[in-house]
N, C-alpha and C positions, 0 to 999 in steps of 0.2 A: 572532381574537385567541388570543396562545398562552396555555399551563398556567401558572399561577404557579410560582415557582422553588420548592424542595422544601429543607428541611431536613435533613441528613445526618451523621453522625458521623464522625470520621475516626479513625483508630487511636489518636492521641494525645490521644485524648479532646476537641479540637476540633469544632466543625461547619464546612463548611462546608454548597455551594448545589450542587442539582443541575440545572439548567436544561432543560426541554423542548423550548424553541425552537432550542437549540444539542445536545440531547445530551452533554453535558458537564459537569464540575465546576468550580465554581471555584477550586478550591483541589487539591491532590493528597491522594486518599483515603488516602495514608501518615499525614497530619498537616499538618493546614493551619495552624495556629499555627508547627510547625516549618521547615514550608516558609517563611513569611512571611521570619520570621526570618533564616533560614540565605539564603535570595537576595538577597531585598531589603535586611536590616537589616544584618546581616554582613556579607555581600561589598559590599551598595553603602551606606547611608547611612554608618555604620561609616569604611569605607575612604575616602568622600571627604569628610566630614570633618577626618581628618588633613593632607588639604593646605589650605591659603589660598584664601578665598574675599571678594569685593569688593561688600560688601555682602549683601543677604539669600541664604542658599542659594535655588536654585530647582531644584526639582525637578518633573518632571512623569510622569503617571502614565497610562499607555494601560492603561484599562479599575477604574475604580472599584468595581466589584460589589458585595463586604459591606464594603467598608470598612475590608477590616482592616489590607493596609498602610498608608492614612494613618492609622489609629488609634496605631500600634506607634511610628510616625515621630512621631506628634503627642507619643507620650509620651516618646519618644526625645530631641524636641525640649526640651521642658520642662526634662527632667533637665539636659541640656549645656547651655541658656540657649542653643541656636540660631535665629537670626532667622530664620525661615522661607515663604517663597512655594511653596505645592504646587497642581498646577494638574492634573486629572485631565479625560480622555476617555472619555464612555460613552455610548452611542445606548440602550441599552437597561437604566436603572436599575431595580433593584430595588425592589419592593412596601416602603415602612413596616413596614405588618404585618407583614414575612416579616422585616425587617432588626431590628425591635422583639423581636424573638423568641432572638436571635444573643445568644451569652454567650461570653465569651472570660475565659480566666486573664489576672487582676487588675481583671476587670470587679463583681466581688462589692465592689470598692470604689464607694461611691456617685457619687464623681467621673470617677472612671473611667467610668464606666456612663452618666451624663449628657455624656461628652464624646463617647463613641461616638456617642449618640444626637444630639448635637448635629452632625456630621460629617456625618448624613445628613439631617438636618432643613434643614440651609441651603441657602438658595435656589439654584438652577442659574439657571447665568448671571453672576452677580453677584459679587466677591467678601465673604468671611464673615472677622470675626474672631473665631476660635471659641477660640482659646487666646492669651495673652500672646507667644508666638516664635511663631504659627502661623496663617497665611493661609490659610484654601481658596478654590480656581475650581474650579466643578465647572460642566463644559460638554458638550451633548448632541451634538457640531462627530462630525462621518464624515471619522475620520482619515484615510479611502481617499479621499477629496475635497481636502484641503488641501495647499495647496502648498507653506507652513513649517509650521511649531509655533513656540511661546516659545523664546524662548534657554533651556538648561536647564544647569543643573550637575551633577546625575545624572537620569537617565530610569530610573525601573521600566517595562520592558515586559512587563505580566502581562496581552494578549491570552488569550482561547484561543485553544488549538493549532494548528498548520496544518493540521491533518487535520481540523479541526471548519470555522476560520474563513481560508484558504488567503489570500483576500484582502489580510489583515494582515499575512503573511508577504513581500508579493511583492517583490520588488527596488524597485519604484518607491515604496512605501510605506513600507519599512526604510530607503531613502538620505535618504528626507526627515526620519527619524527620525535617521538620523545626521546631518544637516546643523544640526538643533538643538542639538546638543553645542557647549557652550563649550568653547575648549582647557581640559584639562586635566577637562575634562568625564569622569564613570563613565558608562556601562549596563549594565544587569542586566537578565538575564531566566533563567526556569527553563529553557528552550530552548536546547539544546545541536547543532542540527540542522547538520550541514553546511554546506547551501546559505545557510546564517541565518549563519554566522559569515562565511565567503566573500564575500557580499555587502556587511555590513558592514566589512571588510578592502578591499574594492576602494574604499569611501567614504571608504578612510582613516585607519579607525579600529585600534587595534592590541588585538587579539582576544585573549582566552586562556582557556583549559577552566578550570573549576576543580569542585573536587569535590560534586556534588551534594548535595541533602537526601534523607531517609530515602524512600527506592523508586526514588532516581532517581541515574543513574552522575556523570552530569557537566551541568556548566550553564555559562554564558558570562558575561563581562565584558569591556567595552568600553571603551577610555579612548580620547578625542581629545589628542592630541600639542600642545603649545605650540607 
């Protein structure tokens, strides 16, 4: 059995998790609140929001860990009144203990702080109505094993790294992930690799750099075409 995941600081006075069994962080030690943001919330929930969507957004999220993108999205949701379906993949979730411990800026609010905690508490498997716009599935499914995912209207893909978990990376696991895109579908991820844009470009998808979060040059966005 591996070490439990390790609590950590990041520059911008975030924490995130440092993982044993992967060697890794889940978050980048520049600022994991920032990073959240600037990837996920910015370049993608942000930006595809502005277009039309046909009923509930859905979004779905390869790799749940502490929670904190659907935390940010949940409160994100709230604010705009967006109906929401968020459907996340993780084989290997994090200890209570260790996610009970996790304090993020606007968590000193008490609802804030019961909604985090409620995001991890809901059952896997099942879906949770844990907010008025906000649906979770949170599912233990080996994205390396599947042959779709849900239909999605943006994907966060906050795997780790290829260098950590290469598997996640590989052409046949990323087409599948681009095949879940609605037209008109985002993807995000921190991952700005080559081989990671290229692959998703041959699926289809129309690729472009855009400027990284604090430690890091550049990151991707993926839109699928109508």
């Amino acid at each position: 059995m591996s070490s439990p995941a390790m609590i950590l600081l990041t520059e911008d006075g975030s924490p995130t998790l440092y993982a044993p069994r992967f060697q890794a962080t889940y978050h980048s030690r520049h600022g994991a609140l920032q990073e959240s943001n600037h990837v996920f919330l910015e370049a993608g929930w942000r930006f595809r929001i502005t277009q039309p969507v046909s009923g509930p957004l859905r979004i779905f999220e390869m790799g749940f860990g502490t929670g904190l993108n659907a935390f940010l999205t949940c409160l994100a949701t709230a604010k705009m009144r967006v109906d929401t379906k968020y459907i996340s993949f993780d084989l290997y979730p994090v200890e209570p203990a260790i996610t009970d411990q996790l304090m993020y800026t606007g968590m000193e609010d008490p609802e804030a702080k019961a909604l985090f905690r409620q995001l991890h508490q809901a059952e896997w498997e099942q879906d949770a109505s844990v907010a008025p716009y906000f649906t979770l599935l949170k599912s233990r499914q080996d994205i390396c094993s599947a042959s779709f995912l849900p239909p999605s209207d943006l994907i966060y893909y906050d795997a780790f790294g290829p260098e950590t978990q290469p598997e996640l990376w590989s052409e046949s696991v990323l087409s599948v992930v681009a095949s879940a895109l609605a037209p008109g579908g985002v993807l995000v991820t921190y991952c700005a690799k080559g081989d990671v844009r290229r692959c998703w470009q041959r699926a289809g998808l129309q690729v472009e750099r855009l400027p990284g979060p604090p430690g890091k040059r550049e990151m991707l966005r993926a839109i699928k075409p109508f």
